[in-house]
N, C-alpha and C positions, 0 to 999 in steps of 0.2 A: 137765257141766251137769245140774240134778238136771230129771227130765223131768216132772215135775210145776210147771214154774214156766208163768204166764201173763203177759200181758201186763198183768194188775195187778200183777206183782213186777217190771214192769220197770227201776223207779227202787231196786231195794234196794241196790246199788252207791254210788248215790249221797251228798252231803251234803245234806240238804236245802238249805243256805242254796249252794248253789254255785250259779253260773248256768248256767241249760240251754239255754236260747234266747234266741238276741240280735236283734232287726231291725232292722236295718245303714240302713233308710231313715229310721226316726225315731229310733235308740238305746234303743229300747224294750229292758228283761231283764226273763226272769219264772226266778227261782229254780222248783230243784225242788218246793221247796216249796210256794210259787206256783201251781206247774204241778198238782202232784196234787190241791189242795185246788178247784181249779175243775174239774178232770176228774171228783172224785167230787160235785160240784155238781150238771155237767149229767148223771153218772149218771142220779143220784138222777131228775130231771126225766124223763129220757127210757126210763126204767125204771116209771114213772106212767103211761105212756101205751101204750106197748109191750112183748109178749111175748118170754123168750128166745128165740132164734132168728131174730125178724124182722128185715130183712135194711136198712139204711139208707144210701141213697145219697148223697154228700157232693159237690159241685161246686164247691170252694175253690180259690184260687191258692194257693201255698205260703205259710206263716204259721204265726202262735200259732192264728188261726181253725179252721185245719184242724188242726194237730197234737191241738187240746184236743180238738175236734170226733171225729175218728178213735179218742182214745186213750179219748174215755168213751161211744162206742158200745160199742167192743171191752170196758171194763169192765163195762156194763148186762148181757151176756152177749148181747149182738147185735150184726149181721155189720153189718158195714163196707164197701162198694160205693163207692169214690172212681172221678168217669167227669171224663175230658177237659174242661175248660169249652171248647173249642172244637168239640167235637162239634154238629155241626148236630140240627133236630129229629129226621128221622126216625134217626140215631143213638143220640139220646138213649130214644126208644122202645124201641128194639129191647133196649138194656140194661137198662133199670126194666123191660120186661116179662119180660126171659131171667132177671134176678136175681129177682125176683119183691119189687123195692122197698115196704115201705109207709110209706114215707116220703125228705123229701129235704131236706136241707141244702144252700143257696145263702147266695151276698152278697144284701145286702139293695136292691143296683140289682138291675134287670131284665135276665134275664136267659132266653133260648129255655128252659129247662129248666120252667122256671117255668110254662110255660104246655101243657109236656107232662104235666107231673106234676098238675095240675088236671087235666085230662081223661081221666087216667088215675083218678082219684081218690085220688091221694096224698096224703098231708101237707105240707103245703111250712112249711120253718122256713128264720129268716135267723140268719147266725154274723156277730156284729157283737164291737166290743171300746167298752168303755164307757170314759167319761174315766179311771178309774186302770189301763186297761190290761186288764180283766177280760175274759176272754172270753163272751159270753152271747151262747143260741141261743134267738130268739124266736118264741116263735107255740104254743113247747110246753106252757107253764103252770108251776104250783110245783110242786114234788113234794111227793107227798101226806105229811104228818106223821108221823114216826117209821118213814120208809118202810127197811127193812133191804136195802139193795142186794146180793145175792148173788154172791161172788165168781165169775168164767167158771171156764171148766176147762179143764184140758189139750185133748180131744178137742173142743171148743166150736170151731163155724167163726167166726172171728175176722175176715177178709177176702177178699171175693169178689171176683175182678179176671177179666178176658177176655184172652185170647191170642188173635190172631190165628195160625190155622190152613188147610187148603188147601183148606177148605171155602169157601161165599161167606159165611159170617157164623162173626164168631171163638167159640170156646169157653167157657164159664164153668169158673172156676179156684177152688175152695174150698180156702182154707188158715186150718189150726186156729194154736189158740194154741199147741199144742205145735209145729207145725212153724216157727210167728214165731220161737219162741224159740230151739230148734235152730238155726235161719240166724243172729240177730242172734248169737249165743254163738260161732259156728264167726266170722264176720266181725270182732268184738270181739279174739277168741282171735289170730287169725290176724296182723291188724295190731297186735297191742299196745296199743290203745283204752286209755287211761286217765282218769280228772279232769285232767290236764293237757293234753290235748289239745283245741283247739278246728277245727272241720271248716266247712267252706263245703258247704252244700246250693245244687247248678247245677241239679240235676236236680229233675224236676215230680213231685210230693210225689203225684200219682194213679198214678204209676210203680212197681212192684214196685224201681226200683233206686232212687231219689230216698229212698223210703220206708222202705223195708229198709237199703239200701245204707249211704245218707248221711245218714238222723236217727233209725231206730228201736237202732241197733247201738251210734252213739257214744252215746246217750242209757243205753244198758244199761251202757256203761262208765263212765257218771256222768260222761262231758266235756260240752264245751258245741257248740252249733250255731247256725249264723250264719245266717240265711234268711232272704233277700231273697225277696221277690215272685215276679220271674224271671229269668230268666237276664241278664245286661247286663254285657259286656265291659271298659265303661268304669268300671262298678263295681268292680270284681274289686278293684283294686289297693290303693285306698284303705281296704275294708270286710278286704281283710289285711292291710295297714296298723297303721289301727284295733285288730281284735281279733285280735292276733298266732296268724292262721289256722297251722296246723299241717299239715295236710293237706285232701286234695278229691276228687272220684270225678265221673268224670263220662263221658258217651260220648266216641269221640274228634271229632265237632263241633266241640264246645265246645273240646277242646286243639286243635283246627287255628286254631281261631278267636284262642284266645289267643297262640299263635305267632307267628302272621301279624300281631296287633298289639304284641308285647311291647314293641318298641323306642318305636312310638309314643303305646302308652301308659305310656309309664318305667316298665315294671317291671324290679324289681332283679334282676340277675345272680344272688344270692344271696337265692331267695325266704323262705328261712326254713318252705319244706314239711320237715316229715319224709318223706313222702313223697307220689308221684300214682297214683292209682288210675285206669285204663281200665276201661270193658266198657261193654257192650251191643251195641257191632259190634267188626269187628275191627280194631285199631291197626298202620298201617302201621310197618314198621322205621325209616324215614326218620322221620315223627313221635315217634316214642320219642326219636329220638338227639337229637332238636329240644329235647322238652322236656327231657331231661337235661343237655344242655347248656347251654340258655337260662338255665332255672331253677335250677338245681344240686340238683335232687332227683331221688331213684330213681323209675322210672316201674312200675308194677307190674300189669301186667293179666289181668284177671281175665275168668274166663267165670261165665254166669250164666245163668238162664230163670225166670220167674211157676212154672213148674211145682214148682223147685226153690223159692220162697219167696225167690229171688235165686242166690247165688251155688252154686260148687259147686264152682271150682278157682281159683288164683290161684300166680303166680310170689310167691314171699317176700321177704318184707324182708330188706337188709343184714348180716349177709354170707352170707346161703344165696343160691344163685347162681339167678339171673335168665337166661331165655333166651328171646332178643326171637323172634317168630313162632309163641312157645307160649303157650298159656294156663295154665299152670303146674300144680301136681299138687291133686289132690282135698283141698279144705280140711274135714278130718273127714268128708266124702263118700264113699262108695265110687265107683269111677268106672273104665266098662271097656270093653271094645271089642268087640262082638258083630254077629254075621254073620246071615241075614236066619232062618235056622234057630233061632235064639238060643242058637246058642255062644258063648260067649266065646271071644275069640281072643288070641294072646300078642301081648307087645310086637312092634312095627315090623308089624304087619299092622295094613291098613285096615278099618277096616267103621262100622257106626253106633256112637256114643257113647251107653253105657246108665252110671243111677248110680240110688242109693237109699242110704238116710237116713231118720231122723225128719222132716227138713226137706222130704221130697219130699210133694207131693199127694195123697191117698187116691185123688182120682181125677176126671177129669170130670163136670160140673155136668150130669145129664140127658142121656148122651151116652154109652149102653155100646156104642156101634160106636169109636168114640176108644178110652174103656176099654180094650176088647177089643185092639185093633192097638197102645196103648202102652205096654202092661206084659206083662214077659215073662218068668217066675219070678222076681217079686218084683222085680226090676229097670224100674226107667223107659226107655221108647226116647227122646232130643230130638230125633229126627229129624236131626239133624247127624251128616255122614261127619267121621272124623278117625282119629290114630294115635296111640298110647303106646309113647315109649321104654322103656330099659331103667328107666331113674330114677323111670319114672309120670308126667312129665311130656308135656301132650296138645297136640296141634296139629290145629286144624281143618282139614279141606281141603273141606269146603262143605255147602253145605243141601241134606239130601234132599227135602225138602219146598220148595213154591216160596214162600216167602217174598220176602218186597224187606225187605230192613234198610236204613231211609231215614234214619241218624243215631241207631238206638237203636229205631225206633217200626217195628217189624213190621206189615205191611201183607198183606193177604191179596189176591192179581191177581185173585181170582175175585170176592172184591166189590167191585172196579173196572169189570170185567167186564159184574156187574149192574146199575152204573148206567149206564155206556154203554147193552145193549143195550136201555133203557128209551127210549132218543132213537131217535123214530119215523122218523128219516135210517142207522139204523145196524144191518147187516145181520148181521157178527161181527166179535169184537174177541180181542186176547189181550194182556192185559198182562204187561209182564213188567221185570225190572229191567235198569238200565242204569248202567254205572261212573260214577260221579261223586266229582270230588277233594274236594269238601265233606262231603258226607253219608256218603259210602264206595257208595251205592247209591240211586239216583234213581227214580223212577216214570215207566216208559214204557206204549204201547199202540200195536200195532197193529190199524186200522180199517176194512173192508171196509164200502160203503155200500151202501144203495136208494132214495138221496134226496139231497139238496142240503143242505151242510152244510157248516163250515168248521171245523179242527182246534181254532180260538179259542171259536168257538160251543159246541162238545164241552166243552173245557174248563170253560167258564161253567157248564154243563149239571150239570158233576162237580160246580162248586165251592159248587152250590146245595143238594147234596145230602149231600155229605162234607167231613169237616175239610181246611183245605189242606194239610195235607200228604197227603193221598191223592192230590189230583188231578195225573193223569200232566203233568209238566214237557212232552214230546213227545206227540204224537200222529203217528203215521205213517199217511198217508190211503194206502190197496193197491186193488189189486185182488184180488188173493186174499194167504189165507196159505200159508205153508208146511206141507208137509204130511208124514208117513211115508207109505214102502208102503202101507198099511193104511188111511190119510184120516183118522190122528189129527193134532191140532193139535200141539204140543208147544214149551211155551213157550221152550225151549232153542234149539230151532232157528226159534224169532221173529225171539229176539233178535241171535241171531248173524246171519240174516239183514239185520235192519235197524239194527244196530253197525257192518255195515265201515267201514272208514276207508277 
C-alpha cells in the first residue's frame, strides 16, 4: 500500500457509477459518485467554520448520515469523534470534554446529547437526508465561495475513539489517516474485497469494527455495503436475499443470535456467504461448527483492538487452513509474544501479546502513564495473555487486564464501581465479569452496604447514569468481600467466589 494515501483516496478503487451504499429499509443507493460529491459538499461547509485539527463529535445510527458525515470531517482535515447514541449525559460529558469536541453532529429529534453540548458551548449540527436522498448537515451554513478544501495527510488525526481501560474512565485513542489506511488495506488484502462483493454492516458504525471492519475496508475495495439502522435478526434474510450479500463480520452475539433463529426465520442452507467473519470476543468452537454447517460458509475469525485501527490477525480464507480456538496469524501485522521484561518469547510459550505496524496508535490521548506501560521497544503491549505456534498462528488464553467483554463492548468494572459507590447505601463494591451463553461475558458486582438498599434500586441507580449495557445484570448483596493475605480486593477471586454452582 503506498503510505501516503488518506482517507480522501479512499474511493480510488472504485467505479464511480457502482453502488456503494444500499439502505435495505427504504432501497435507497447512492453510487460512489454520489457519495464523494456530497462528502466534498459538506467538506467544504464544515471547513468555513472550523480549524484543521478541530475535533468533531457525530451521534448517528448507522446510515448514509453518518458515513457522509464521518467521511467529510475526515476530509476538512478534522478529527472525527463518533460516541454511542446510547450514552447517557454524564457520559456524553466526559467524552466531548476528554476529546476536546468543538462541535457535534446529531439526528435532528431530540436527543440527551444535544443539551450537553449546549452547555458545554458546542456547536450542534443536525444530519438529515433531503427528498432525493442527499445528505445535509444543518445549522452549519454555506461554504464560503471559492473556498479550496485542502487535502488531510498521512499523519492528520483522522478518528478519536475511547477504549475502555482498567482505569474508572476509558482512554482517548487517536488514529491517523495513515493508520485508517494501513488496517482498511491489510482487511481488504486479506479477504479478497473486490467490486463484486456486497457486505452487510451488523455492527454500530461508532465502533472501531462496524467502521473499520465492515464499511471503511469493503468501500476501499470498491464493493458495495448494505446498512441497515441496527442490528434486526428478522431483517437479515430478506436484505440478503435482496442484495445478494456476499459476506458479514460481526461479534459472535449476533452469530448466536442468527443460529438460534436460522430455521425459524428460513434461512437457506446454502446462504450464498463467501464467507463469516468473527471478532470482537472470542467465538466458541461449538458456534463455528453451527455456522458452517447452517450456513455452508467458512467461518473466519479474527482478533482485533481500537488501538490497532481494528484488526491485526485473522485465520484465512479457503484453502489456507483455519484453526477453530485461534485467532489466526498477523494480517500484515507483526505479532509476538513478550514476557513482562520485554522479551520476546518463541513459539508454544505464553506471555503478553505485543504487535506493531503502521496501523498501530502513536499512542494515548493525554495519558503518558498508559504511554509509558504500553509500548515496549517500539512494539504495542494489548494486554491479552496468549500463545504462538510454530505456524504464527495465536491463541488467546485471557485478559491481563480486567476487562468484561459484554458481546464486543469492553466495559471497564472500575467505572461500574464509580457509579455504585456514588449510592449513599453502598459501602464497596467490585465488579467483575460473569460467563454468559449470550454475550460470552456479562456484568456482575459484588456489594457491601451501610444503608438500606435493594439490588433492583442499585440497578436503577446504574441505569440512570450508564448505558445499559453497563449496568451489572446481578448484583450480589455481601457482607464483605473477598480478600488476599495482604486486604487486597481482587476481582478474580470475586468472581469465583460469587460463580459457584
Amino acid at each position: 500500500m503506498n503510505p501516503r494515501l488518506t482517507l480522501a483516496d479512499l474511493f480510488t478503487r472504485a467505479q464511480p457509477g457502482h453502488a456503494a451504499v444500499i439502505l435495505p429499509e427504504d432501497g435507497f443507493t447512492t453510487s460512489y459518485r454520489s457519495l464523494t460529491v456530497q462528502i466534498e459538499a459538506l467538506a467544504a461547509m464544515l471547513r468555513g467554520v472550523l480549524r484543521p485539527g478541530q475535533v468533531v463529535a457525530i451521534v448517528l445510527a448507522n446510515g448514509l448520515e453518518y458515513l457522509a458525515s464521518f467521511l467529510a470531517v475526515a476530509r476538512a482535515r478534522l478529527v472525527a469523534a463518533p460516541l454511542n447514541p446510547a450514552y447517557k449525559p454524564d457520559e456524553v460529558r466526559f467524552y466531548l470534554e476528554d476529546s476536546g469536541a468543538a462541535a457535534l453532529i446529531v439526528p435532528p429529534e431530540a436527543h440527551p446529547s444535544r443539551d450537553v453540548a449546549r452547555e458545554l458551548g458546542l456547536s450542534v449540527w443536525s444530519a438529515t437526508r433531503d427528498g432525493r436522498g442527499q445528505v445535509r448537515v444543518e445549522g452549519v451554513g454555506l461554504a464560503p465561495t471559492g473556498l479550496d478544501v485542502e487535502p488531510p495527510r498521512p499523519d492528520d488525526v483522522a478518528l478519536f475513539l475511547h477504549t475502555s481501560g482498567t482505569t474508572s474512565r476509558p482512554k482517548g485513542v487517536p488514529l491517523t489517516h495513515g493508520n485508517l489506511m494501513a488496517s482498511v488495506d491489510n482487511i481488504a488484502t486479506h479477504y479478497q474485497l473486490s467490486p463484486a462483493d456486497t457486505g452487510l454492516v451488523l455492527m454500530p458504525q461508532f465502533h472501531v469494527h462496524g467502521l473499520v471492519g465492515s464499511t471503511l475496508a469493503p468501500l476501499y475495495a470498491g464493493g458495495t455495503i448494505v446498512t441497515p439502522p441496527r442490528f434486526s435478526a428478522s431483517g437479515l434474510w430478506p436484505a440478503v436475499r435482496a442484495y445478494h450479500v456476499t459476506w458479514y463480520s460481526s461479534a459472535p452475539t449476533i452469530h448466536q443470535i442468527l443460529l438460534a433463529r436460522a430455521d425459524s426465520d428460513s434461512a437457506p442452507a446454502q446462504s450464498g456467504f463467501r464467507f463469516i467473519r468473527s471478532c470482537s470476543a472470542a467465538l466458541s468452537g461449538l458456534t463455528l461448527a453451527g455456522l458452517e454447517s447452517r450456513f455452508g460458509a467458512p467461518v473466519l475469525e479474527a482478533y482485533a483492538m481500537t488501538e490497532a485501527s481494528h484488526q491485526m490477525t485473522s485465520n484465512p480464507l479457503p484453502p489456507g487452513t483455519r484453526k477453530p480456538g485461534s485467532v489466526g496469524r498477523g494480517t500484515n501485522v507483526e505479532v509476538g509474544i513478550m514476557d513482562e521484561a520485554g522479551n520476546l518469547l518463541p513459539a508454544g510459550t505464553q506471555g503478553e501479546v505485543v504487535i506493531r505496524g503502521p496501523n498501530v496508535t502513536h499512542g494515548y490521548h493525554n495519558n503518558p502513564e498508559a504511554n509509558a506501560t504500553s509500548f515496549t521497544n517500539g512494539w504495542f503491549r494489548t494486554g491479552d495473555r496468549g500463545v504462538m505456534d510454530s505456524e504464527g498462528y495465536l491463541t488467546l488464553i485471557g485478559r491481563i487486564k480486567e476487562l468484561i467483554n459484554r458481546g464486543g463492548e469492553k466495559i471497564s468494572p472500575l467505572e461500574i464501581d464509580a457509579v455504585l459507590l456514588e449510592h449513599p447505601a453502598v459501602a464497596e463494591v467490585a465488579t467483575f465479569a460473569a460467563p454468559d451463553p449470550k454475550y460470552g461475558e456479562e456484568v456482575h458486582a459484588a456489594v457491601v452496604l451501610k444503608g438500606e438498599v435493594t439490588a433492583e434500586q442499585l440497578q436503577a441507580h446504574c441505569g440512570a447514569r450508564l448505558a445499559d449495557f453497563k449496568v451489572p445484570k446481578v448484583i450480589h448483596i455481601t457482607k464483605e468481600l473477598p480478600r488476599t493475605a495482604t486486604g487486597k480486593v481482587q476481582r478474580r477471586q470475586v468472581a469465583a467466589a460469587f460463580l459457584k454452582s
